[in-house]
Structure formats: C-alpha cells, structure tokens
N, C-alpha and C positions, 0 to 999 in steps of 0.2 A: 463136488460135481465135476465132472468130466466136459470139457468144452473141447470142438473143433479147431483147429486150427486154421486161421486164414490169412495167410502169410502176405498174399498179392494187396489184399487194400491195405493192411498196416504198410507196408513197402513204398504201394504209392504215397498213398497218405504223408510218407513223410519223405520220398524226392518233393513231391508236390511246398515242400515249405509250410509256412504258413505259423502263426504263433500256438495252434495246439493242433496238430494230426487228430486225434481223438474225435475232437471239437466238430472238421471239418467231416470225419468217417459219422457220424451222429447226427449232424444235420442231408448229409445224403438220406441216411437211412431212414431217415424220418421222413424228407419229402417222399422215399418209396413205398413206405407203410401207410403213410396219408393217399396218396394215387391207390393203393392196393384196395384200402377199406371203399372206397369210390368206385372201385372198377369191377372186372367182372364177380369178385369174391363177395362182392356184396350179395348172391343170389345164391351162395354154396352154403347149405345146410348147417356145417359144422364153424363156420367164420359169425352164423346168424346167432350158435346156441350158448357161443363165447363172448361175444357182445352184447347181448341177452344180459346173462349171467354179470360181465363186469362196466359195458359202457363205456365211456370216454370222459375226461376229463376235462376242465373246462379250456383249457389250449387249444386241446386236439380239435377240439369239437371249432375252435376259433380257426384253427389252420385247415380244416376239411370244407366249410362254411366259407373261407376267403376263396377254395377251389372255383366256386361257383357251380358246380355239381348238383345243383340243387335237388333233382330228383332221385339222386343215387345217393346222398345225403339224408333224402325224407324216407325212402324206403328202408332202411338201417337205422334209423332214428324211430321211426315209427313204431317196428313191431319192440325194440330195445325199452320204449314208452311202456307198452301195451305189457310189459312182463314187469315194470318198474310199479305202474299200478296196483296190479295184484299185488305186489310185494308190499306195497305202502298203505294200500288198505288191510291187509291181513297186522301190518305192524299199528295201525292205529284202532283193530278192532280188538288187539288184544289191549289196547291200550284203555281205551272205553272200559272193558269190562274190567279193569284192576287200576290201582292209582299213578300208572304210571312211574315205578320207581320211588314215588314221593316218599313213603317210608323208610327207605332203606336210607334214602339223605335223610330226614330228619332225624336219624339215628348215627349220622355221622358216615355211614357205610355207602359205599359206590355200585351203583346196580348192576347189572350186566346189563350188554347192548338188548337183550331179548327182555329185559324189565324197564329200559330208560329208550320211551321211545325216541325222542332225539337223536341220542346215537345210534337208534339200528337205521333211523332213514339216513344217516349220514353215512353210516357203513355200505347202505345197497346202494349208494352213489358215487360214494368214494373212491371208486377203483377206477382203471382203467387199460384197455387190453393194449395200447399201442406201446404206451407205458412201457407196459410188462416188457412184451417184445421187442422193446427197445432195447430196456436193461439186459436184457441176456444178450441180444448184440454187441453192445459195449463192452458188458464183461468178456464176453469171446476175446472180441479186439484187444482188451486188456491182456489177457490169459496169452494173447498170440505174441502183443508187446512185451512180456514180460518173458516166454519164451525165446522167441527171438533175440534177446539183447544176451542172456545167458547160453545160447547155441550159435550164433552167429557173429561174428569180429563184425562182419562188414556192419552189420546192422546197428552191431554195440558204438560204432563210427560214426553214423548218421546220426542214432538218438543222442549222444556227446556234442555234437556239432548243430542240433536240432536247435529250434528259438523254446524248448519248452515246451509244459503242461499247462492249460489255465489250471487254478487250484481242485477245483472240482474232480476232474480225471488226473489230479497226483494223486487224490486221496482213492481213486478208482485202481488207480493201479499198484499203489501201496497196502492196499487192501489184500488183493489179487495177488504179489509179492509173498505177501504171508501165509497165506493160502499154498502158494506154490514150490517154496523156495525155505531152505534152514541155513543156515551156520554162515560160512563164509561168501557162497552164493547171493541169501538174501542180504548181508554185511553190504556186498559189493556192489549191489542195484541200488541200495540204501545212498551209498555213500556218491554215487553217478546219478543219481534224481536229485541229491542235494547241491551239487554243483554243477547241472544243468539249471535248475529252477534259483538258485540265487544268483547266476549271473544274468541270466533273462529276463528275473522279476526287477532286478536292481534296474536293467536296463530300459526296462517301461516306465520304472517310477523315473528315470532321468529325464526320459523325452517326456512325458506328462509336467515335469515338473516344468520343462523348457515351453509347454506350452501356454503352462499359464506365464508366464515370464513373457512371453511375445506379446501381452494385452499390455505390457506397460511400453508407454511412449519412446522409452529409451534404445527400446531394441524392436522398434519396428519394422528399420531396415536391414535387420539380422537377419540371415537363411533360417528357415524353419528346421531345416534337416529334417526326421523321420517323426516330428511331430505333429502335423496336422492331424493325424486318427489318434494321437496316445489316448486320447479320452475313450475310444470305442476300445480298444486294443485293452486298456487298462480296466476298463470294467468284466472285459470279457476273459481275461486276465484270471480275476478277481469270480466269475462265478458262471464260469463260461461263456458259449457263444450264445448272447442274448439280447442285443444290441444290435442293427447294425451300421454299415459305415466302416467297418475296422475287419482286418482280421479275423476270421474262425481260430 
C-alpha cells in the first residue's frame, strides 16, 4: 500500500520532544476524529453508512461521551443502533431456526461466525471506524518516519538524539521498515531504532527505579531529578500513551 507522505507533523512532532512523537501525533489525531464524529459530519450520508456498517469501540464511544456532545452523540448512535438490530435479530433468527453451532462443537469442529451465534454478534460489534482511521494515520506517520530518516541527515539527527519510541510504535515502525526498506538500508534503521530505544528505555527504567528508592526514609532529602513521572512515562513507555501525568 502506497501512503502519503506528511513530513511537517512527523518534523514537528519530534522538535516538539516529548518520550514518543508517534504517541503525541495519535493522540492529536484522535482528539480530531472524536470532534469530527461529533461535528458537522455526523449528518453527511456517507460518515452515517460507515458507522452503520462498523460502530465504535468501547473507548471511542467513552471518549466522544466525555465530549458531552450529547445530541450529536445520540444522533450517530441512534440510527448505528437501529442497523445493529436488524443485524442481531436476523443473527439470532437464524439461530432459532438451527442449533446454533452446537453440532459442529460436539463434534470437535469450530463453526463459522454465520453458524455460532456469539461470534457473529461479536463480529457486528466488534469493529470500529475511528480505529480504522486512526491506524492508517499512524501508519502514514510511520511510512513518513521511516522515510524521512533514510532521505533526510537532518532528520536522521533529530530521530538519534530523540528520547525514543514507546514500545508499541517501535513495533509500528519496524513493521513499516520491512515493508519499506531491504538490504543495507533496512540493516541501518534496524540498528539506529536499537540504539535509540536502549539508551531511552535504560534511561526510564533508571529514573523509575530512583523513584521507588525516594519512598525509603534514607533518601528523602535526595533531589528527585527526572523522577517524579517515571511511573507515567514508564508505563507509557511500556504500551504507549495511556496514562496520564507523564509524557506522550
């Protein structure tokens, strides 16, 4: 798959600091897709028939709901209900009429979602549009990062001297690497993500560790230095930005 390149927020992104660029481009993105689903697009035909179709997850729906948006919330919700019904009565009338799968388990064998109704209501529920459009943002971002570091010195500069990935967008962008890049190229991103992320990660686990070390009486009146957030930083660290208090 072919992705744009968006060079300006990866760029900010990472003058801006911060313990993952990634991290802090993905929560922008999100609060603009949460405002979006809320705003006027909630009344445009094809935003209606994709929502419909995939819903919201139970985050989003938690982050759109803290909007307090209440009726631009209930109108997108509502008619998203009213198509989830038909869907869930049509899966439980086929289900009435046949055993539900049950056979195919008692014979050891796994149904499909259209024989085990469980899993097809899980399936029409499952999904979620912000999601989606999220991930193909990120991977962009990824796509641009990984770009960037092999076209550009300056940039290859900044991401060396950067505080790091949380773990979740190393594996985004090493993904994205392989995808992108062969021989000596992906060698060399390989080996400048490894020696970014272990002197970074080393260096959270040290403040973390300095902070549990400040509960004991002996080093009360020690400086904290850069530990008062290691605990938000290191979890976010650990499985991105999901906490807060610390660093994106």
């Amino acid at each position: 798959m072919r992705y744009q390149l968006d060079t300006i927020p990866v760029w900010d992104a990472y003058k801006a600091g911060g313990e993952c660029p990634l991290c802090a481009l993905r929560q922008q993105n999100e609060a603009m897709y949460v405002d979006s689903f809320l705003g006027a697009s909630v009344m445009e035909p094809d935003t209606r028939v994709e929502v419909n179709e995939k819903g919201f997850c139970p985050e989003h729906f938690r982050q759109m709901f803290a909007q307090k948006n209440r009726l631009g919330l209930a109108l997108i919700t509502h008619t998203y209900m009213k198509d989830v019904i038909a869907s869930v009565d049509a899966i439980l009338e086929r289900a009435a009429q046949g055993d539900g799968g049950g056979f195919l388990r008692r014979l050891g064998g796994k149904p499909s979602a259209k024989e085990d109704p469980g899993a097809a209501v899980r399936a029409r529920t499952g999904k979620c549009v912000l999601c989606e459009r999220l991930d193909y943002t990120m991977r962009r971002y990824a796509y641009t990062l990984v770009h960037l570091f092999t076209h550009d010195r300056e940039f290859q500069r900044a991401f060396l001297d950067s505080q790091g990935l949380c773990l979740q967008d190393t594996a985004l962008v090493l993904d994205m690497a392989c995808e992108m890049l062969s021989g000596r190229e992906r060698a060399a991103f390989f080996a400048a993500v490894r020696d970014v992320q272990k002197k970074n990660l080393e260096r959270v686990e040290k403040e973390l560790e300095w902070f549990t070390l400040k509960f004991d009486y002996r080093n009360q009146d020690k400086p904290w230095g850069n530990s008062r957030d290691a605990l938000e930083r290191a979890i976010n660290k650990l499985q991105g930005a999901c906490v807060h208090g610390g660093e994106a």
